[in-house]
Jmol script that loads the backbone (N, CA, C; Angstrom):
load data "model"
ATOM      1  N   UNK A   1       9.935 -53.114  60.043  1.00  0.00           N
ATOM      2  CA  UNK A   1      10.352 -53.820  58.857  1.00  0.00           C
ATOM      3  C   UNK A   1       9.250 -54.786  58.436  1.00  0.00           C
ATOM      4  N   UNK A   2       8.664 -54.568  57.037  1.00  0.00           N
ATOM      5  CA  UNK A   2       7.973 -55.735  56.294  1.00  0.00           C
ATOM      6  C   UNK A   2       8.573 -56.819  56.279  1.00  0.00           C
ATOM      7  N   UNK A   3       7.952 -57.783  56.957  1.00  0.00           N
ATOM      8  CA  UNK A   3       8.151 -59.165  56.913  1.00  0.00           C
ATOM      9  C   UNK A   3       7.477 -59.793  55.591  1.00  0.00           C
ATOM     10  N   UNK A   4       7.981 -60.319  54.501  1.00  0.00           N
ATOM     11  CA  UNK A   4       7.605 -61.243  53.297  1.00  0.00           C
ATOM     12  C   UNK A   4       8.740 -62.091  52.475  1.00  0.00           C
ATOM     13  N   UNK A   5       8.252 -62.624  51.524  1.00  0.00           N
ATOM     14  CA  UNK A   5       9.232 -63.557  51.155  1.00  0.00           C
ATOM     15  C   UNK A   5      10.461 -63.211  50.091  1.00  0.00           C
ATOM     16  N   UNK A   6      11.560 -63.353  50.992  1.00  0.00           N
ATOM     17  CA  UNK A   6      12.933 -63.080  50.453  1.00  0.00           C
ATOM     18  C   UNK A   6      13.023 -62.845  48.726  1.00  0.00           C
ATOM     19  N   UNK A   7      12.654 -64.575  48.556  1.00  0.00           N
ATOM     20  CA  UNK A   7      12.638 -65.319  47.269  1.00  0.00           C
ATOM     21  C   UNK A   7      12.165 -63.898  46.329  1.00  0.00           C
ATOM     22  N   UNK A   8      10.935 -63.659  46.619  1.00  0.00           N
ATOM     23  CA  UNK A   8       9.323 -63.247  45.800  1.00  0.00           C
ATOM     24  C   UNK A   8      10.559 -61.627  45.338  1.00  0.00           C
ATOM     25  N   UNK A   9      10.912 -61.093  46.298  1.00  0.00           N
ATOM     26  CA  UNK A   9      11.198 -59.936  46.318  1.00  0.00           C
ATOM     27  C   UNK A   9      12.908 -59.815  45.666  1.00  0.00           C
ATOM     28  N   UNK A  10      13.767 -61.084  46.088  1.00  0.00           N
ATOM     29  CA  UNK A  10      14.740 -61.034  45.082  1.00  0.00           C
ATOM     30  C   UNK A  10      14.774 -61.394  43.434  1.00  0.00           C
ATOM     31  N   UNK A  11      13.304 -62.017  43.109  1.00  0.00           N
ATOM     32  CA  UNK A  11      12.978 -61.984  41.647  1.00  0.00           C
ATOM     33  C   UNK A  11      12.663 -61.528  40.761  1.00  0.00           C
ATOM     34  N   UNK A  12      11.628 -60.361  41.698  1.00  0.00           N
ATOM     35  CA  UNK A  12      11.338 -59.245  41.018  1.00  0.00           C
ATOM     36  C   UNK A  12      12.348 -57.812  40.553  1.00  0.00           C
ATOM     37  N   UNK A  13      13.203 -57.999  41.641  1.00  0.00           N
ATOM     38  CA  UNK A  13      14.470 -57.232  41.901  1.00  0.00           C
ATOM     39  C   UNK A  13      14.988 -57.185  40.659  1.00  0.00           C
ATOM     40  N   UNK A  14      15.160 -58.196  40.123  1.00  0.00           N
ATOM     41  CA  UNK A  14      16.040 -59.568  38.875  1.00  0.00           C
ATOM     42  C   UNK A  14      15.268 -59.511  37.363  1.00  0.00           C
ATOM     43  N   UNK A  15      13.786 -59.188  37.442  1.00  0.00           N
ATOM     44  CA  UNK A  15      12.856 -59.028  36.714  1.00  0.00           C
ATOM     45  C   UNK A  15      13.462 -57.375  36.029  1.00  0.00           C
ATOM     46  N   UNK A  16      12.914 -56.615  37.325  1.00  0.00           N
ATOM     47  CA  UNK A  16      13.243 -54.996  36.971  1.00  0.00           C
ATOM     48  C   UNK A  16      14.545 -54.408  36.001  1.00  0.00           C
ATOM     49  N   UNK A  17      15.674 -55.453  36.748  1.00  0.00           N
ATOM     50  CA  UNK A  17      16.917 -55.178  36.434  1.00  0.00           C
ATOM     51  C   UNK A  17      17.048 -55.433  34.710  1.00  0.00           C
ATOM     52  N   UNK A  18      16.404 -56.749  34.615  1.00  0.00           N
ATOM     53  CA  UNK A  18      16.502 -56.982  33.397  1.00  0.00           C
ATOM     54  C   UNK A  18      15.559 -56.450  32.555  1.00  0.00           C
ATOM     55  N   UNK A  19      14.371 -55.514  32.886  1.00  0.00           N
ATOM     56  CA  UNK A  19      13.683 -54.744  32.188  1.00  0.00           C
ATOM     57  C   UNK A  19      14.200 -54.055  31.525  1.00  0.00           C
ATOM     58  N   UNK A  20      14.928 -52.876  32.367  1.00  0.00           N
ATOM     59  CA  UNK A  20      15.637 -51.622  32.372  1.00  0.00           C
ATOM     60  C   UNK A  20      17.111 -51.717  31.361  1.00  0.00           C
ATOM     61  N   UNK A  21      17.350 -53.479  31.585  1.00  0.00           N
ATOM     62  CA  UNK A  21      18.551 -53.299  30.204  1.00  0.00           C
ATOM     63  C   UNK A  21      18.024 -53.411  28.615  1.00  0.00           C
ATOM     64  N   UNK A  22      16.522 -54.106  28.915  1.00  0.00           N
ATOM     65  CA  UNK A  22      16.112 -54.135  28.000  1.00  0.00           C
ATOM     66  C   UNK A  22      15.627 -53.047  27.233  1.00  0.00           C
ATOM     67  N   UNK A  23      14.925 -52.264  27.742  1.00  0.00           N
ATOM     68  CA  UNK A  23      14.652 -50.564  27.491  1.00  0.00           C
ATOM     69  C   UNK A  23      15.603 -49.566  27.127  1.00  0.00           C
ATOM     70  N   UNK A  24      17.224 -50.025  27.847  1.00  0.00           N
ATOM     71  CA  UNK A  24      18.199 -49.322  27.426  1.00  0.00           C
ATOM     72  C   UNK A  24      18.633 -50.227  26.216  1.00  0.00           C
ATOM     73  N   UNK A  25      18.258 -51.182  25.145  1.00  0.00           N
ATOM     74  CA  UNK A  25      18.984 -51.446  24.301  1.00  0.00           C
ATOM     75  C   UNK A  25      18.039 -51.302  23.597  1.00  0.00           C
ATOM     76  N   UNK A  26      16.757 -51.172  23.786  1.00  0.00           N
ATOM     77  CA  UNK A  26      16.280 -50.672  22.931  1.00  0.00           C
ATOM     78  C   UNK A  26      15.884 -49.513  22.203  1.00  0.00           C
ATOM     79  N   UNK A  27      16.057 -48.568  23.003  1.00  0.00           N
ATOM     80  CA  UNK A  27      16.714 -47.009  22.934  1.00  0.00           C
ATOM     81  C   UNK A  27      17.778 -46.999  21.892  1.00  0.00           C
ATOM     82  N   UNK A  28      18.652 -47.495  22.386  1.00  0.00           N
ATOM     83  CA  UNK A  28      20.226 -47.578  21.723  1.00  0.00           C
ATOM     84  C   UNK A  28      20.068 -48.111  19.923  1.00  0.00           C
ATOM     85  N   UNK A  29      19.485 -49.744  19.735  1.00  0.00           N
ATOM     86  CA  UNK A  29      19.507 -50.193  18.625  1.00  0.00           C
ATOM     87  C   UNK A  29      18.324 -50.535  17.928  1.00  0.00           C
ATOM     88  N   UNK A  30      16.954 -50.119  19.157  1.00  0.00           N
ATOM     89  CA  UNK A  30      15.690 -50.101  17.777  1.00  0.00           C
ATOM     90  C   UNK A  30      15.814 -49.093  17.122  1.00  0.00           C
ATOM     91  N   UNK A  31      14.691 -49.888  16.051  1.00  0.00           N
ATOM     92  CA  UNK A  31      13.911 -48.459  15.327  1.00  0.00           C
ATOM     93  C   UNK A  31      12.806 -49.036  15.429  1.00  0.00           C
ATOM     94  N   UNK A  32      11.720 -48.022  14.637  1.00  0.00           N
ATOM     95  CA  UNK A  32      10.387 -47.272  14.626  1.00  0.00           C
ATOM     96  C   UNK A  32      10.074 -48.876  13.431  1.00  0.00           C
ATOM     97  N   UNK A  33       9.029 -48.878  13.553  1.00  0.00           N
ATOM     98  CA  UNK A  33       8.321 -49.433  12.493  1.00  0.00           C
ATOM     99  C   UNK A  33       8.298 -48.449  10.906  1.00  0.00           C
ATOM    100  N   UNK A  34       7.938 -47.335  11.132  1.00  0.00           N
ATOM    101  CA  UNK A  34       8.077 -46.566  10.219  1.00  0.00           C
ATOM    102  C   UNK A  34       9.557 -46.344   9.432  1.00  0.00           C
ATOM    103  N   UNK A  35      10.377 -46.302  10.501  1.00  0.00           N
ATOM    104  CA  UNK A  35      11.794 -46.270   9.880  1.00  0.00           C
ATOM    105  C   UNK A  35      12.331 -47.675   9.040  1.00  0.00           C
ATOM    106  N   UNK A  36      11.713 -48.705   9.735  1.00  0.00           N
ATOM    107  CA  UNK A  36      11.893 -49.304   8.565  1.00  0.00           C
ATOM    108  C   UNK A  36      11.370 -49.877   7.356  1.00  0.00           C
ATOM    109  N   UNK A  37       9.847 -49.478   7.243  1.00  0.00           N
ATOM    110  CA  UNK A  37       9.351 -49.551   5.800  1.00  0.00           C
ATOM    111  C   UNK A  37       9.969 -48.132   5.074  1.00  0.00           C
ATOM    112  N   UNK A  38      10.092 -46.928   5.552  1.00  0.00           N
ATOM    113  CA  UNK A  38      11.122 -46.485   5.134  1.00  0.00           C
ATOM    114  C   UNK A  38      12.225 -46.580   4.230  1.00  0.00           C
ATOM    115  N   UNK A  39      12.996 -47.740   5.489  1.00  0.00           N
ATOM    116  CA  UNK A  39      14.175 -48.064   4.467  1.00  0.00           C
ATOM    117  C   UNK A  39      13.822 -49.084   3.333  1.00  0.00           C
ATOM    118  N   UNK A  40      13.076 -49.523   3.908  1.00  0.00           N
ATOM    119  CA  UNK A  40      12.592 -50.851   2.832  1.00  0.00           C
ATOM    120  C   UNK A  40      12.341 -49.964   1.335  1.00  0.00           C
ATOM    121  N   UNK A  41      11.388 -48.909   1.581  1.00  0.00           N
ATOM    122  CA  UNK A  41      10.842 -48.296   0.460  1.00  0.00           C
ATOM    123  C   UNK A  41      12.238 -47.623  -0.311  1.00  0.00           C
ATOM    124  N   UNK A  42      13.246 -47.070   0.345  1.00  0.00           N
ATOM    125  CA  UNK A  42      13.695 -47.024  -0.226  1.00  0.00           C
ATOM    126  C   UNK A  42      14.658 -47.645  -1.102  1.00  0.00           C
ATOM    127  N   UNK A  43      15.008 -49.118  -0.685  1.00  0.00           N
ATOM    128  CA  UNK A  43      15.632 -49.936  -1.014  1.00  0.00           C
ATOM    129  C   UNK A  43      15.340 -50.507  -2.293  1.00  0.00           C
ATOM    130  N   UNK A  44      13.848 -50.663  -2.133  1.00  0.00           N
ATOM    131  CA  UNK A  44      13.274 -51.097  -3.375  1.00  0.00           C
ATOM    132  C   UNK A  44      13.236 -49.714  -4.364  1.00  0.00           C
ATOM    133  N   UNK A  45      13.259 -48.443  -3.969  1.00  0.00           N
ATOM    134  CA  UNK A  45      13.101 -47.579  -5.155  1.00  0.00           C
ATOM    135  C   UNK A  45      14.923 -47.906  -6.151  1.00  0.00           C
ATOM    136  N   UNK A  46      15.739 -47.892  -5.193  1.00  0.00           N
ATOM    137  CA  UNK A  46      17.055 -47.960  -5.953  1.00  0.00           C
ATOM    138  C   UNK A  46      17.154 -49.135  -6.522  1.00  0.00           C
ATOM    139  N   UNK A  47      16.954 -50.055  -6.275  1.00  0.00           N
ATOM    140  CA  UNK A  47      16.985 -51.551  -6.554  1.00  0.00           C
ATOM    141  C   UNK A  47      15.705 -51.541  -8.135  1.00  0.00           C
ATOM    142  N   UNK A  48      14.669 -50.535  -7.750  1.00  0.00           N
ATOM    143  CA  UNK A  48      14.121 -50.241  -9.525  1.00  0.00           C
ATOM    144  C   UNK A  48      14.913 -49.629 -10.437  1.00  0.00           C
ATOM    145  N   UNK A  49      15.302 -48.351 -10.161  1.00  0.00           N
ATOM    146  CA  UNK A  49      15.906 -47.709 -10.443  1.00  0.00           C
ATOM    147  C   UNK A  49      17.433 -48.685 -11.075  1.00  0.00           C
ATOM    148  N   UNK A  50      17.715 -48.665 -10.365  1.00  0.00           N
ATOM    149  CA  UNK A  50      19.398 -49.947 -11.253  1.00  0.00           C
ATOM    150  C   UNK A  50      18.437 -51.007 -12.370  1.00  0.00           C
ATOM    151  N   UNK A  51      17.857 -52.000 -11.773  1.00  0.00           N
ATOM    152  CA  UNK A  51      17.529 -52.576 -12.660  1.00  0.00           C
ATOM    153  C   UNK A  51      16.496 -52.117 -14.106  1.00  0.00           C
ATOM    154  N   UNK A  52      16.184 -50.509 -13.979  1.00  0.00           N
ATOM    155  CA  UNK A  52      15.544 -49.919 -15.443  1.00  0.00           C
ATOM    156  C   UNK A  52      16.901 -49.435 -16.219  1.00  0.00           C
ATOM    157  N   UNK A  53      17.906 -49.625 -15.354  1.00  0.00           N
ATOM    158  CA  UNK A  53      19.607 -49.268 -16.210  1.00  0.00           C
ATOM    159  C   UNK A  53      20.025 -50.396 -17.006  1.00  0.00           C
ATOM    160  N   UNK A  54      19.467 -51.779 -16.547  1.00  0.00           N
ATOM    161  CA  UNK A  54      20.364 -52.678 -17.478  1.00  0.00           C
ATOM    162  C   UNK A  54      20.034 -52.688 -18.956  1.00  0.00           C
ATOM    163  N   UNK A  55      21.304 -53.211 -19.368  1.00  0.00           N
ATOM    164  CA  UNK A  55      20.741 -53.529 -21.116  1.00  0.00           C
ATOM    165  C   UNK A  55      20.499 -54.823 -21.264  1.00  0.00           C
ATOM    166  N   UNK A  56      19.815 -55.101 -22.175  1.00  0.00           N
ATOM    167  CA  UNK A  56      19.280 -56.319 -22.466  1.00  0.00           C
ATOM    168  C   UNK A  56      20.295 -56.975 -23.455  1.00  0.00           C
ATOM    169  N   UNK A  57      19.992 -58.263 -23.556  1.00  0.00           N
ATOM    170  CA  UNK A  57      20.886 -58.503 -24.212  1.00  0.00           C
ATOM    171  C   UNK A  57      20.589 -59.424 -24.814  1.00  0.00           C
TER     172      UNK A  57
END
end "model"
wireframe off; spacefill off
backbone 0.3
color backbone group
């Protein structure tokens, strides 16, 4: 048995753990950089689009 420090090795333990949830939520609820200029682009095309509909007044 490796003899070293408890501490060192229950933090990293603690480190990992919280990596791995982090990786799983980011799986789950990122996106891409691309996906969202994407949406952006398209947001702004409809958002032209409506506002070349209004009437003036």
């Amino acid at each position: 048995m490796k003899a070293g420090n408890l501490s060192k090795a229950r933090k990293e333990r603690t480190r990992l753990d919280k990596r791995a949830i982090g990786d799983a939520n980011a799986m789950k609820f990122g996106r891409t950089k691309a996906q969202k200029q994407a949406d952006m682009k398209a947001q702004l095309a409809a958002r032209t689009k409506l506002d070349g509909h209004k009437l003036d007044e």
